[in-house]
C-alpha positions in Angstrom: 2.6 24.7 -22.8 0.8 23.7 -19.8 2.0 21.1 -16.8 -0.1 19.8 -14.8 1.5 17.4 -12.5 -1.0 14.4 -10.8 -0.1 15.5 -7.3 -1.2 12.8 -5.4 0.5 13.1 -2.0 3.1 11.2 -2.4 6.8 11.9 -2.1 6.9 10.1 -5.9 4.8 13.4 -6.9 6.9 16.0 -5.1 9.7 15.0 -6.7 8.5 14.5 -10.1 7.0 18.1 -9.2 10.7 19.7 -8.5 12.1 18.5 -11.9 9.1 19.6 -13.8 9.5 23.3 -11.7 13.4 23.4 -12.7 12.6 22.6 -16.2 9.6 25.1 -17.0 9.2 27.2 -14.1 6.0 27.6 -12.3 3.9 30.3 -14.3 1.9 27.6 -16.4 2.0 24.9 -14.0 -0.9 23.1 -12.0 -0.6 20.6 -9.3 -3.4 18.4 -9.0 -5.0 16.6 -6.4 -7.8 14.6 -6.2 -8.9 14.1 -2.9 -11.1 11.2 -2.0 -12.5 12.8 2.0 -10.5 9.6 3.2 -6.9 10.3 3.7 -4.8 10.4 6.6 -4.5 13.6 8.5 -0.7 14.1 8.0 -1.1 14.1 4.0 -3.2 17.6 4.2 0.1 19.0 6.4 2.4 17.0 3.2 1.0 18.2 0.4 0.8 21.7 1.6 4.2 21.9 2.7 5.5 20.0 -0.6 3.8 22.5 -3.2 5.1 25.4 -1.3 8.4 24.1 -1.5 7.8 23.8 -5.2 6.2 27.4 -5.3 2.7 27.1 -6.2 -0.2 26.4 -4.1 -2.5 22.8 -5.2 -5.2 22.9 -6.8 -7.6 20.3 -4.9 -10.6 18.8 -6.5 -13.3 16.4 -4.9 -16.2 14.3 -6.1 -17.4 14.3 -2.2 -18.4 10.8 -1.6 -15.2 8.6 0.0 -14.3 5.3 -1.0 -17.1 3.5 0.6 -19.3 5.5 -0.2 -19.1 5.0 -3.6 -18.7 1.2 -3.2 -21.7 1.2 -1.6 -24.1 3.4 -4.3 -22.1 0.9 -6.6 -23.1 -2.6 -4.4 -19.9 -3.6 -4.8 -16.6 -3.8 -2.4 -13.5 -3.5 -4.5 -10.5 -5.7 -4.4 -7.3 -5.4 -6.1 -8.5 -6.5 -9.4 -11.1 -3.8 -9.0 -11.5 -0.6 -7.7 -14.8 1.2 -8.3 -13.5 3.9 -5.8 -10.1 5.2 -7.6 -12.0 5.1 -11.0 -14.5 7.2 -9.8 -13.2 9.5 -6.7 -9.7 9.9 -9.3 -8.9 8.7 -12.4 -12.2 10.0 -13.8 -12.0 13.0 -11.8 -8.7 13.8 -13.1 -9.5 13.1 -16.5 -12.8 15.6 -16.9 -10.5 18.5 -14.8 -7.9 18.2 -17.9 -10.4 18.0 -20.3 -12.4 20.8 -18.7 -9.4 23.1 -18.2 -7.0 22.0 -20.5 -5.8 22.1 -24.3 -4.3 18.2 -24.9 -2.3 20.2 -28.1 -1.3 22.8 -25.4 -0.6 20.4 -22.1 1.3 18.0 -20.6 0.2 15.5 -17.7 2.9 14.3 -15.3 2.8 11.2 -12.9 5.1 10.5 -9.9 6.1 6.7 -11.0 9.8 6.1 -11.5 12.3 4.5 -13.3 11.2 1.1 -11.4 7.3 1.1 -12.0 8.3 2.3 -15.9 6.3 -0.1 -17.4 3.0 1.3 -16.0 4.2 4.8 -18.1 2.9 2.9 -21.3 -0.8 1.5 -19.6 -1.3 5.3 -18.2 -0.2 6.8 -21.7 -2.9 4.4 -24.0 -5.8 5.4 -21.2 -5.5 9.1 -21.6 -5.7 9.1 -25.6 -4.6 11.8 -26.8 -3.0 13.9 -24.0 1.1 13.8 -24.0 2.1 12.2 -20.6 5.5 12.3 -18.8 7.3 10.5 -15.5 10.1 12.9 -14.9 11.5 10.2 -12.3 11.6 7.5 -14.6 14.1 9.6 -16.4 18.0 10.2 -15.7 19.2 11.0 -13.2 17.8 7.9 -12.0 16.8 8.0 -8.4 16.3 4.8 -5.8 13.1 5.7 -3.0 15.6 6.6 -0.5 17.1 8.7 -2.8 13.9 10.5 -3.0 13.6 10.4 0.7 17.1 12.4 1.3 16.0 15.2 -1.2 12.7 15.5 0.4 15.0 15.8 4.1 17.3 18.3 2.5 14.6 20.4 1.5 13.3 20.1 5.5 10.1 18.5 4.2 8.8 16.2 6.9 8.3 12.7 5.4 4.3 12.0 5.7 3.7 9.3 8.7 2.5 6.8 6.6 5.4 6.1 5.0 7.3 6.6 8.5 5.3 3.7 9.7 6.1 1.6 6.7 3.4 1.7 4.5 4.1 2.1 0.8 2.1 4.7 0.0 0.5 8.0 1.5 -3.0 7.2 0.2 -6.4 6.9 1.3 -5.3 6.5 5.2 -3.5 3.5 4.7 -6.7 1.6 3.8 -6.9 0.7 0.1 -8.3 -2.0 -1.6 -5.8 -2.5 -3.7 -3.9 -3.2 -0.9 -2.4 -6.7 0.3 -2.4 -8.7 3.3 0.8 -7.3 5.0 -0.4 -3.9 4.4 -3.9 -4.3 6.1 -1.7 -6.1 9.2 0.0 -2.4 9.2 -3.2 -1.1 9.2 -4.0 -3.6 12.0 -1.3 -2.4 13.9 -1.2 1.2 13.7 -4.6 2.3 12.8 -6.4 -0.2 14.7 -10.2 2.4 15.0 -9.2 2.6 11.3 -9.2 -1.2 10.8 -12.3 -1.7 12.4 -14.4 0.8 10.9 -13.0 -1.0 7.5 -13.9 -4.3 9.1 -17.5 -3.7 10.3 -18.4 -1.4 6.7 -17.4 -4.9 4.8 -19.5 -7.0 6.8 -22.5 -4.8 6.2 -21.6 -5.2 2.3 -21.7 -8.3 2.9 -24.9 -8.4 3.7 -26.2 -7.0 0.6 -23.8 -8.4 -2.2 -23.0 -11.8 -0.8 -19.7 -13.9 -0.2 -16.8 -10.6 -1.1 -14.1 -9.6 0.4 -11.6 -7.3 0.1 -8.8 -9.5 0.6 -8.6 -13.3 -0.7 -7.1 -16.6 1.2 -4.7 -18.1 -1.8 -3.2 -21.0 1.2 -3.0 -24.4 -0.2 -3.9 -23.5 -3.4 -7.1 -21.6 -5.3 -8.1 -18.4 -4.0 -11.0 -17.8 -1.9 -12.8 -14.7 0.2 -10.7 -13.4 3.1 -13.0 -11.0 5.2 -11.2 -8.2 7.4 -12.6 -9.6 10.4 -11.2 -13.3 9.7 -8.1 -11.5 8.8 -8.2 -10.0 12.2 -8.7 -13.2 14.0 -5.6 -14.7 12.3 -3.4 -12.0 13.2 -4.7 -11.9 16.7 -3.9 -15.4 16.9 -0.9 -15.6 15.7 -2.2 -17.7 12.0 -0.1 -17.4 9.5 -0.4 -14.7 6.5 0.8 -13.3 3.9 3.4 -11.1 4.6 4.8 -10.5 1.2 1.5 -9.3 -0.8 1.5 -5.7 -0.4 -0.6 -5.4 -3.5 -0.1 -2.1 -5.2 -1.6 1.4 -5.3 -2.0 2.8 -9.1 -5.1 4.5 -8.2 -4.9 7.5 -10.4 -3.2 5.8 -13.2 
């Protein structure tokens, strides 16, 4: 049998990684990583350092365009209801590798979600028809994030400074589009260059596909276009926001 373990950069993925290792060993096992030219620096470093520590090097695989790239050969600037980007520069990605390398009698595909984002399990497992698909972490013993974080520590794995810096996940530089208003104020804050490369490549989409955003003003009711450059202002003003909506990740599911 063959595991191949969606090895995305996250600590999630390591760790669903080591239990998949201790179970079957390494000779048939694959990590996988799709990577969309876009990521933070520090998740190279990670990823390396994290399949060693498993015991096999990663198997990377690129479509070459970034994110916004492909938003803009698909006129269209994604949002958390849609994301043109992770469909293309992942989950598809993903998908033709298996089917290109892989038996779905013969293999087994792995995801880093855990026993608190079990429900997803189900959604990723009716997409990818027939292949068998596990979540080691969403299995027993059951393990909280920090949990995850003091096994990554003990195995003197540096955590990746994204998640150092608060963000939830170590994807795409910290700039996702599936991403919510507090995040993007991390992004703000930490990665300001970052933010306004972001800003200025949405306001000329915006120039081409009309009144879209990434992120959308839900004050007082409805929900309406929030550009990154309003966004800006607000925070730079001291407006009030939404500090709650982080949004969610789930690109390669």
């Amino acid at each position: 049998m063959k595991h191949v373990v969606q090895f995305s950069g996250g600590i999630g993925s390591w760790a669903a990684a080591k239990r998949v290792a201790a179970l079957h060993g390494t000779a048939d096992m694959v990590l996988l990583f799709a990577d969309v030219k876009d990521e933070d620096e520090d998740l190279y470093r990670f990823i390396d350092e994290a399949a060693a520590n498993v015991g096999l090097p990663v198997t990377v695989i690129a479509e070459g365009r970034t994110p916004r790239e492909v938003m803009r050969d698909e006129r269209f600037i994604g949002n958390s209801a849609m994301d043109p980007c992770s469909k293309i520069l992942k989950r598809k990605l993903l998908d033709r590798w298996c089917k290109d390398h892989c038996d779905p009698t013969e293999t087994i595909r792995y995801i880093g979600i855990d026993w608190s984002e079990s429900h997803r399990l189900e959604t990723f497992r009716k997409r990818v028809t027939p292949w068998t698909v596990k979540a080691p972490m969403c299995d027993e013993p059951f393990m909280s994030k920090d949990d995850v974080r003091g096994w990554l520590a003990a195995n003197e794995i540096e955590l990746p400074r994204l998640y150092k810096l608060g963000f939830p996940h170590n994807n795409c530089g910290g700039a996702c589009v599936k991403a919510g208003q507090a995040q993007w104020k991390l992004l703000l804050k930490n990665f300001p260059e970052r933010y306004d490369d972001w800003e200025l490549w949405e306001e000329s989409m915006r120039e081409t596909v009309g009144d879209h955003s990434i992120l959308r003003d839900r004050s007082g009711g409805g929900s309406r276009p929030l550009t990154l450059r309003n966004f800006r202002l607000r925070v730079e003003t001291q407006q009030t926001f939404d500090q709650h909506e982080w949004g969610g990740c789930g690109c390669a599911l």
